[in-house]
Steps between C-alpha positions, in 0.01 A plus 500: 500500500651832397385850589551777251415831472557767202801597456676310758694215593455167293353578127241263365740379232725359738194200621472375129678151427812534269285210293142355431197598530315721748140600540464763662222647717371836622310563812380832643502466896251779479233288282515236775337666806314138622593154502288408224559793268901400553406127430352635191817691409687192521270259338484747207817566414651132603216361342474296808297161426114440514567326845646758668306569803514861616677471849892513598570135515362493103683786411826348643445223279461656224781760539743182597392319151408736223616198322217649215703776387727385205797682641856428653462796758198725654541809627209664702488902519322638754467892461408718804555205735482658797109591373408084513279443768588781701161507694526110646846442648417157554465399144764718379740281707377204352523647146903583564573221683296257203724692228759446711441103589423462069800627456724238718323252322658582152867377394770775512765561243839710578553784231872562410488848631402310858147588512270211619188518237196265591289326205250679691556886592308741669583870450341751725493795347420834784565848556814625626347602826336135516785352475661484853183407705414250221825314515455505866150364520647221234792460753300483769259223358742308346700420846189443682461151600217331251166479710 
């Protein structure tokens, strides 16, 4: 999971393999204000299969397989991340920590330059002023014991 923001730090270009092929999808955080309306964002854009069945332990399948999408690598941009489910803390955390868990599920590949790049990537893409208390919360979660 990467956090960007414009202008700084790590540029997009530097997530995309050196080969294959990549499908690439583009979430805005502030379009997903509810579980189901981010369920929706995900199951549109990943074309998630007809079984898929709207709560977190679905969409952790799905995100760990994705096995549908002819592609070597998927990359999932998430723009104004600090916007997704800002109103319900609870399933925020289990968004983050799903993305998160999907990820670790994927097989890693080292890049010459050094840079570990998942066949799975999530970029999340915030303001500058975001940026700090978002990689804290993230931080935060991810060291938390797993309830």
């Amino acid at each position: 999971m990467h956090i960007i923001t414009a202008g700084g730090g790590l540029h997009p270009d530097e997530l995309l393999p050196t080969s294959g092929t990549v499908y690439v999808a583009r979430l805005n955080g502030q379009d997903m204000t509810d579980e189901i309306s981010t369920f929706q964002q995900f199951d549109e854009l990943l074309k998630f299969p007809e079984y898929f069945g709207w709560n977190w332990n679905a969409f952790y399948d799905c995100l760990r397989d994705l096995e549908w999408l002819p592609s070597d690598y998927r990359i999932l941009i998430i723009e104004s991340a600090e916007s997704v489910l800002s109103e319900d803390d609870g399933a925020r955390e289990e968004f983050f920590r799903t993305l998160w868990r999907a990820g670790q599920r994927w097989a890693y590949t080292k890049r010459p330059e050094g840079v570990t790049l998942s066949k799975l990537s999530v970029v999340l893409s915030c303001s500058e002023e975001s940026a700090p208390s978002l990689t804290r919360r993230l931080e935060e979660l991810l060291n938390a014991p797993t309830p």
